[in-house]
C-alpha positions as CSV (number, residue, x, y, z in Angstrom):
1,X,44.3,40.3,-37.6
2,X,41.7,42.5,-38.5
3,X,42.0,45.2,-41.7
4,X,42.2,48.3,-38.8
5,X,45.1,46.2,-36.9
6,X,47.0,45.5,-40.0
7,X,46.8,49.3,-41.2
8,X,47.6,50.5,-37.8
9,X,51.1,47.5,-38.0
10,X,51.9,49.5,-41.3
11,X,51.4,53.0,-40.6
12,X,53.8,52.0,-37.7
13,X,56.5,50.4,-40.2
14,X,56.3,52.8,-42.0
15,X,56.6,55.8,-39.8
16,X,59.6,53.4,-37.9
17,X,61.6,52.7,-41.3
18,X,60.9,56.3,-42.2
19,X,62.4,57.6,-39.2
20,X,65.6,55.3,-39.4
21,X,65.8,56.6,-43.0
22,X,66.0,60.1,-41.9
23,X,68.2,59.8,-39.3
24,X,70.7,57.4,-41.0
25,X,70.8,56.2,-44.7
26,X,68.8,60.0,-45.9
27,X,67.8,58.3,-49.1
28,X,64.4,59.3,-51.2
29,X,61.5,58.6,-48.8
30,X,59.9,55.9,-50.2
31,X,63.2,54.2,-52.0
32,X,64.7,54.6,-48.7
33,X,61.6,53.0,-46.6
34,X,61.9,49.5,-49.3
35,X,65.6,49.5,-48.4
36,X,65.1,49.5,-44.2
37,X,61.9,47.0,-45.4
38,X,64.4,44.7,-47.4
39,X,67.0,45.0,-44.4
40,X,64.3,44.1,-41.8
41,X,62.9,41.3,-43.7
42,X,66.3,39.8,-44.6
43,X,67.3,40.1,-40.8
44,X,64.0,37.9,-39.9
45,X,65.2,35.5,-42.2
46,X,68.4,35.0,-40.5
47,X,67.3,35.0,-36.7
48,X,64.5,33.0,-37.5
49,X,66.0,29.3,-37.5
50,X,68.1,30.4,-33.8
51,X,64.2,31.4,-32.4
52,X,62.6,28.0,-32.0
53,X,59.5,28.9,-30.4
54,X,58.3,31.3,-32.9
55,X,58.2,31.1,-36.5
56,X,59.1,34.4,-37.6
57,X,59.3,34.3,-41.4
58,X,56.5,32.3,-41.2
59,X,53.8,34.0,-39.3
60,X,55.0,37.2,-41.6
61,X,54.2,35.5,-44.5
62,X,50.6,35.1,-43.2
63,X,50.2,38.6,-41.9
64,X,51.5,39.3,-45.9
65,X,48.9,36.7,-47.3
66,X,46.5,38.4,-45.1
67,X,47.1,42.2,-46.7
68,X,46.0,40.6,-50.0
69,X,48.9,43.6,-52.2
70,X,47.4,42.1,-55.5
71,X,43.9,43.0,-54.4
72,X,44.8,45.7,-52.4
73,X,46.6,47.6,-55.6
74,X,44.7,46.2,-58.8
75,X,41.8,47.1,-57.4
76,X,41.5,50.0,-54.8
77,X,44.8,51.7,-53.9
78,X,46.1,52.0,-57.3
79,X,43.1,54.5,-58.6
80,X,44.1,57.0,-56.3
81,X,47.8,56.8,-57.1
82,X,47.1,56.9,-60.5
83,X,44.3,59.8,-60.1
84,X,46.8,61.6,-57.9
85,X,49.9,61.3,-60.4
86,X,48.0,62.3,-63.4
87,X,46.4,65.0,-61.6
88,X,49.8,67.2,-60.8
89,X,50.7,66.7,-64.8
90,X,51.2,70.1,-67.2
91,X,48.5,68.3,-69.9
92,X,50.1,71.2,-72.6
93,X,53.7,69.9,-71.7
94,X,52.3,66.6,-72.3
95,X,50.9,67.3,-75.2
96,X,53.9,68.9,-76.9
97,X,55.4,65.8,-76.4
98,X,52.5,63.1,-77.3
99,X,53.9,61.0,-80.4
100,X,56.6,60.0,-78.3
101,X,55.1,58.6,-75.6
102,X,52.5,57.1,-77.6
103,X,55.1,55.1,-79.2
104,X,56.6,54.5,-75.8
105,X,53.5,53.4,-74.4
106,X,51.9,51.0,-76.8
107,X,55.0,49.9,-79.4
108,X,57.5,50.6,-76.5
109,X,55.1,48.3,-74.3
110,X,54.8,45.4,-76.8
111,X,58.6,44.9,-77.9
112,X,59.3,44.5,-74.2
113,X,57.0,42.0,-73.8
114,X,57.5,39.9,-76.8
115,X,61.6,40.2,-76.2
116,X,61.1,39.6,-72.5
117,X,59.2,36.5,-73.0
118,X,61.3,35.1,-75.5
119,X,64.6,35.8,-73.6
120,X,63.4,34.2,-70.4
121,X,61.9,31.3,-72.1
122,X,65.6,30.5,-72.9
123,X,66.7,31.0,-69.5
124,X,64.5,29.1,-67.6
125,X,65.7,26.5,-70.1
126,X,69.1,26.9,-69.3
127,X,69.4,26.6,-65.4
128,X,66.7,24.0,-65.7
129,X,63.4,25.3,-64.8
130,X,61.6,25.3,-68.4
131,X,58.3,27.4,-68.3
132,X,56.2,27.0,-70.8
133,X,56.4,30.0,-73.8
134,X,52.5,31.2,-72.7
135,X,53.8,32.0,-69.3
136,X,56.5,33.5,-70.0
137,X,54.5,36.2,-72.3
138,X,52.6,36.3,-69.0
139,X,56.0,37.1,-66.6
140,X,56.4,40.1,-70.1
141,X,53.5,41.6,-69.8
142,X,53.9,41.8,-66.0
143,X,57.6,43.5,-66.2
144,X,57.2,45.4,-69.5
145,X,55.3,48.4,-67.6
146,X,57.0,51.1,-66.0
147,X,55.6,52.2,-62.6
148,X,54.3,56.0,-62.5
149,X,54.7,55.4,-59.0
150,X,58.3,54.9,-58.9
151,X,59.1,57.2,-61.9
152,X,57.0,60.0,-60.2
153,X,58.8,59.9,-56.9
154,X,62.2,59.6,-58.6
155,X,61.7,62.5,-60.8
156,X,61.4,64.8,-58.2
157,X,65.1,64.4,-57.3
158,X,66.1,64.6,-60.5
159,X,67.1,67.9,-62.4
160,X,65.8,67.2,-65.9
161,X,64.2,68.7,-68.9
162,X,60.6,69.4,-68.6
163,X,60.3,67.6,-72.1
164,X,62.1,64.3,-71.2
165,X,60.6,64.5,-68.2
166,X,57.0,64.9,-69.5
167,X,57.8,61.9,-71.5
168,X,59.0,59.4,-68.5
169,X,56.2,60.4,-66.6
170,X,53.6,60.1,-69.8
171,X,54.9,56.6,-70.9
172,X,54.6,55.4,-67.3
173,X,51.0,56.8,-66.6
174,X,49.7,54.8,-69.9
175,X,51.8,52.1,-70.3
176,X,50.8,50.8,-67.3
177,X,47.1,50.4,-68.4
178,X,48.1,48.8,-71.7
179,X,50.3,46.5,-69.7
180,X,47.4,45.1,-67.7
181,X,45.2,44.5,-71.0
182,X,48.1,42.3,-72.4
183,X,48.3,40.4,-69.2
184,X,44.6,40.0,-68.6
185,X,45.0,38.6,-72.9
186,X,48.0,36.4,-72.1
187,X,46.9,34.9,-68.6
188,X,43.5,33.7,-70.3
189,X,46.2,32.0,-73.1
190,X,48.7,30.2,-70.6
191,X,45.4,29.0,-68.3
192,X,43.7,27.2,-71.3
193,X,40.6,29.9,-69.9
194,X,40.6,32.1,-72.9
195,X,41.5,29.3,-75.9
196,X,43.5,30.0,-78.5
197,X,42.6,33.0,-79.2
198,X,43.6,34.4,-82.7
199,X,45.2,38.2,-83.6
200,X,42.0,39.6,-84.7
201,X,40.0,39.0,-81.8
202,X,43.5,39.8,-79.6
203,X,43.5,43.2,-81.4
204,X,39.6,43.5,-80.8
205,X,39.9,42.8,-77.6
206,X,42.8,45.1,-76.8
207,X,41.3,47.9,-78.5
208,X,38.3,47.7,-76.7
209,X,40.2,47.9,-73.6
210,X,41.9,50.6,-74.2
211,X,39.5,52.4,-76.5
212,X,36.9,52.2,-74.1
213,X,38.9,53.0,-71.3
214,X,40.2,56.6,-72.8
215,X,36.7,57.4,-74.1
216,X,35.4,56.4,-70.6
217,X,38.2,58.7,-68.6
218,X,37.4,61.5,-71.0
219,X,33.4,61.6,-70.3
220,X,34.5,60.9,-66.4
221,X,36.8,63.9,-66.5
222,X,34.4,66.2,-68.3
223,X,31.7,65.7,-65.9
224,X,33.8,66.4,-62.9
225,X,34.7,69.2,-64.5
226,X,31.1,70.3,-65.3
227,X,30.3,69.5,-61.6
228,X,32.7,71.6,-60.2
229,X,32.1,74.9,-62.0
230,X,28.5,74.4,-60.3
231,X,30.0,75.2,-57.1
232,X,32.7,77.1,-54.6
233,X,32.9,75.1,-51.8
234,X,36.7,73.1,-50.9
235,X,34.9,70.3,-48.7
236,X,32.0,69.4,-51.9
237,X,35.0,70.3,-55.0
238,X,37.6,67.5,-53.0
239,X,34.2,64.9,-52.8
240,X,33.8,65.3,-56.5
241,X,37.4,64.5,-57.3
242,X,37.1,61.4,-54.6
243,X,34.2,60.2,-56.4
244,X,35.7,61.0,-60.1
245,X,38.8,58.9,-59.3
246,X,37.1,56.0,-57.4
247,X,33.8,56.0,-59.9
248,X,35.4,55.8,-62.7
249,X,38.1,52.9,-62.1
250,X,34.9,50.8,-61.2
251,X,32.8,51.9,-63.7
252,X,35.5,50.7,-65.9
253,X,36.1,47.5,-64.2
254,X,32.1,46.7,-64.5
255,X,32.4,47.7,-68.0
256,X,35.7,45.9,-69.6
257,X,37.2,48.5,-69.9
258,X,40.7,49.7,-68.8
259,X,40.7,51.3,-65.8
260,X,44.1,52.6,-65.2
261,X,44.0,54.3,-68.8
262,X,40.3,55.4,-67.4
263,X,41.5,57.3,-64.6
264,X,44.2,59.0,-66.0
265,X,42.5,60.1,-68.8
266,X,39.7,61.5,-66.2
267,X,43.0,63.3,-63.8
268,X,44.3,64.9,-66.7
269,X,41.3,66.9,-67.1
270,X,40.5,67.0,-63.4
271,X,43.9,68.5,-62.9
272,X,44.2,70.6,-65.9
273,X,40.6,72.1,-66.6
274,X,38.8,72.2,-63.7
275,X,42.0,73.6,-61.0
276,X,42.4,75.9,-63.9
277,X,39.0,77.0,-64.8
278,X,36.5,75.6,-62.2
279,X,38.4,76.3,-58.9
280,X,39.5,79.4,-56.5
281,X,43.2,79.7,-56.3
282,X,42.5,78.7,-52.3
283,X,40.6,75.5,-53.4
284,X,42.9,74.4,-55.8
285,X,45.4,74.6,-53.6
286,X,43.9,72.3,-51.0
287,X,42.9,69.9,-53.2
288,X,46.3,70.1,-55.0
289,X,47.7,69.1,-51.3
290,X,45.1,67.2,-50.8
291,X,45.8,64.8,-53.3
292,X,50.0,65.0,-52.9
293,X,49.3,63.6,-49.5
294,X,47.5,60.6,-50.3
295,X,49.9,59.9,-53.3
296,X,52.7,60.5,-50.7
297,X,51.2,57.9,-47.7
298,X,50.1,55.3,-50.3
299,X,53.5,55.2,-52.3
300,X,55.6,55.0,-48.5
301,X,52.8,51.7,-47.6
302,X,53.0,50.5,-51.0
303,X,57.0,50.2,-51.0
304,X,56.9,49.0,-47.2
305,X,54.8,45.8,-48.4
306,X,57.3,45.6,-51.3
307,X,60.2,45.3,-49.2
308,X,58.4,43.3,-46.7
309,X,57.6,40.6,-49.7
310,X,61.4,38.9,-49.7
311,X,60.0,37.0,-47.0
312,X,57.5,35.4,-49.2
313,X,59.6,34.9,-52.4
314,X,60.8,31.2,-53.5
315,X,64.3,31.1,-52.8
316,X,65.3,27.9,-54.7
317,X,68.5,28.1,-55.9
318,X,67.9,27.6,-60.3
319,X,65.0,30.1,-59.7
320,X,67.6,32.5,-58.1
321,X,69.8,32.3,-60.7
322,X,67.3,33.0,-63.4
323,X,66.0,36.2,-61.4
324,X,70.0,37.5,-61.8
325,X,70.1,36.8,-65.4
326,X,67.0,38.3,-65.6
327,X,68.3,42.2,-64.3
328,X,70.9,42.5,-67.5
329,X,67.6,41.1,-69.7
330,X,65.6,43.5,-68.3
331,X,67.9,46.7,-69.6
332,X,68.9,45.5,-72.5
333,X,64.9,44.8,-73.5
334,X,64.5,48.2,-72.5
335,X,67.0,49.9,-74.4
336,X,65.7,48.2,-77.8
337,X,62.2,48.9,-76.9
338,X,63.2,52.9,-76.1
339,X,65.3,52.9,-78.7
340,X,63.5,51.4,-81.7
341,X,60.0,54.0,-81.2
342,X,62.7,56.7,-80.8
343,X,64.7,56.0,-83.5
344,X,61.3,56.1,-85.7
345,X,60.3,59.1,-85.0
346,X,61.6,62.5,-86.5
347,X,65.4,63.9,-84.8
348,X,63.4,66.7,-82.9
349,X,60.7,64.4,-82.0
350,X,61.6,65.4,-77.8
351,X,61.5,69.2,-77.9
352,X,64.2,70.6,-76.2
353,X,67.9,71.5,-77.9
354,X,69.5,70.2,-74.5
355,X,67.9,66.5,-75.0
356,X,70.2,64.4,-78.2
357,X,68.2,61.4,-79.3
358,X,71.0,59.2,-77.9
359,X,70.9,61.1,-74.6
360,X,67.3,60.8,-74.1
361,X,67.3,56.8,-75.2
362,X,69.6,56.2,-72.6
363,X,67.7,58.6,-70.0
364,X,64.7,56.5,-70.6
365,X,66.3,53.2,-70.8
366,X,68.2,53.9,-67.2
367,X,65.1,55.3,-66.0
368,X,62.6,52.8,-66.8
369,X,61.8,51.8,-63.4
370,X,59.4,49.0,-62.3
371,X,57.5,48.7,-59.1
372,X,54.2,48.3,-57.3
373,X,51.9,47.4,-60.1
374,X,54.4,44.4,-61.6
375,X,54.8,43.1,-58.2
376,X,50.7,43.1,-57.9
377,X,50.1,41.4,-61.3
378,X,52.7,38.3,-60.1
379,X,51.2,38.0,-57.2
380,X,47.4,37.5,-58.7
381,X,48.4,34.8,-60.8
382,X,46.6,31.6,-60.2
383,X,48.0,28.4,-58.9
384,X,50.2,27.0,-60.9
385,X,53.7,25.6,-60.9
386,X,55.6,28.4,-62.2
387,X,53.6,30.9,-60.2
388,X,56.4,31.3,-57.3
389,X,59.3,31.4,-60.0
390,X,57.7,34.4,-61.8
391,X,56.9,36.0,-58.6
392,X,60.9,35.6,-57.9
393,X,61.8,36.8,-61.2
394,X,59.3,40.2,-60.9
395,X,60.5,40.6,-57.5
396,X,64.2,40.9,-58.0
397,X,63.9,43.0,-61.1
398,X,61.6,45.7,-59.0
399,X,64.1,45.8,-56.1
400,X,67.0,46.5,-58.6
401,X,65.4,48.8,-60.5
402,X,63.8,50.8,-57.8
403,X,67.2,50.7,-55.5
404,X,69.9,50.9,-58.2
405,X,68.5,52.7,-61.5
406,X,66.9,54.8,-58.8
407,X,69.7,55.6,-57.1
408,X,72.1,56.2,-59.4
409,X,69.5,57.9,-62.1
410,X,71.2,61.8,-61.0
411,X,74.3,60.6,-62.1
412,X,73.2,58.7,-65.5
413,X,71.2,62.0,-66.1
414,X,74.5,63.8,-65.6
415,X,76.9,62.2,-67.8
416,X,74.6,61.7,-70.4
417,X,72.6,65.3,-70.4
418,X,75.1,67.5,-68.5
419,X,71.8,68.1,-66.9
420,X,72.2,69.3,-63.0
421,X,70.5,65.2,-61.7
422,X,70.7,66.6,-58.4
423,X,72.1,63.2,-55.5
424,X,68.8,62.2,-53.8
């Protein structure tokens, strides 16, 4: 199938399972696209052994294997989502509220990681599927990150205070980034490829990464910037962004760098400096549109493919079971890691009198959604014989997250803020 066909099949899919959506379930767009995905796929699954002359679930798992999500997301599709989620983000609201997803973001980021690891190390063990420790650091670094994609989307239904919501939206945009240097670190480990590699150069190497990637995003941004105040035309201004988001995520690739950190470094600015200062009210408009159309279309194809993905999962029955263990794991990880960064940090450290620590710990924890980027760091893992198991694992913890935190996230904000979480 060539790459026009198989955009042409999704676009269809998407615009079908969209349509049953609205008509019947009325669920967020894109959560309720992965739900009519899931229901699809899981119907293939049970017609296909009475329909002996085709082989449904397999011939979807080729068209799948064919879309290539790991390459697709790591290393196109997930600069412009990145580019266009930064881009829509109050950089002073941000600001006001930096030390706490800083520690969200890199401390937050690591606990999960380390606690993940270790606490499905002793799973696997227990319904007998060991995996070795290193790759279980790996499945951690691949599940630590929330998605900006998912919290983004979710956000918008929910009634909450600019401050807490600056912060879920903040942690996710950088956490992400940080995420994929400790996997990139802890992949080289488990494959033998990187040795063992000791905490100096680990720390060397991560601050490199991330170092380079913010200095990187900032020079990005600033030109952009620079190049837009030259000139007061919609068509050239929305080419410049095109080429700030897309140059600079490979200009960081081809550098080390991180690129995820790199472009959202280089939206903030866009987004900030140059729609304020740089742009006519009419262009930034457009571009502002622009840009909430693409993240829009890419987040409804990117959740599509995630549903679509049960019919590629292992299904083995031990593996299973470790993926439902894994769901309770998951929140309670998450809870320690929110609650240990928050609990550092000074009473008032989330500006807003409506927000109690306790009430914005469990906010975040509830809210600490995974999504397209985990699912697109399992699947680029090598060969290997715990590769389908941690695909299994990342999958069902996504899914849940996405349909039941996501879901149910007006009420939690509800009973715990007495904020008005409005039902999706």
């Amino acid at each position: 199938m060539s790459s026009f066909a198989f955009t042409a099949l999704l676009l269809l899919l998407a615009a079908v399972f969209g349509l049953i959506n609205h008509r019947t379930l009325k669920l967020p767009s894109t959560i309720g696209v992965l739900v009519v995905a899931l229901i699809f796929s899981v119907l293939v699954l049970v017609i296909d052994p009475w329909i002996v002359a085709y082989d449904l679930a397999g011939d979807a798992r080729v068209v799948l294997d064919q879309a290539n999500l790991s390459h697709l997301l790591l290393d196109s599709v997930l600069a412009f989502l990145l580019f266009a989620g930064s881009l829509h983000v109050d950089l002073a609201v941000l600001r006001t509220q930096k030390w706490p997803i800083l520690a969200l973001a890199s401390v937050g980021t690591l606990i999960a990681t380390a606690l993940l690891a270790l606490g499905m190390w002793g799973i696997f063990g227990l319904v007998g599927t060991p995996v070795p420790f290193t790759w279980c650091v790996v499945l951690g670094a691949i599940v630590a990150p929330t998605d900006p994609v998912a919290v983004s989307a979710l956000l918008q239904k929910v009634g909450l205070p600019a401050p807490l919501q600056s912060v879920i939206t903040g942690e996710s945009l950088f956490n992400d980034g940080i995420a994929v240097v400790m996997f990139l670190l802890a992949l080289g480990i488990a494959t033998g490829e990187s040795g063992e590699l000791g905490l100096t150069h680990i720390g060397i190497e991560f601050g490199r990464e991330v170092g380079g990637g913010v200095l990187l995003g900032v020079l990005a941004g600033y030109a952009a910037y620079r190049a837009i105040r030259l000139v007061d035309e919609y068509n050239l201004e929305l080419t410049i962004s095109l080429a700030c988001a897309t140059g600079t995520y490979t200009l960081a690739q081809a550098l080390g760098v991180s690129g995820p950190i790199a472009v959202v470094i280089a939206g903030l600015l866009v987004g900030n400096h140059a729609t304020e200062y740089a742009m006519s009210k009419m262009s930034r408009e457009r571009i502002v549109t622009f840009w909430a159309l693409v993240d829009e279309v890419l987040n409804t194809l990117l959740f599509l493919l995630i549903g679509l993905e049960v019919l590629a999962i292992e299904r083995d029955h031990p593996i299973i079971l470790a993926m439902l263990c894994a769901i309770p794991l998951a929140l309670l990880v998450r809870l320690v890691s929110v609650a240990v960064p928050l609990m550092v940090l000074p009473a008032r450290a989330i500006r807003d009198a409506r927000v109690s620590r306790i009430g914005a710990i469990g906010v975040l924890t509830w809210g600490g959604l995974r999504g397209g980027i985990s699912v697109a760091l399992a699947l680029s893992l090598p060969a290997s014989p715990y590769r389908d198991g941690l695909l299994t694992v990342c999958y069902g913890l996504v899914v849940f997250t996405i349909v039941v935190q996501g879901l149910t996230m007006p009420w939690v904000v509800r009973r715990l803020l007495g904020a008005p979480g409005r039902a999706p």
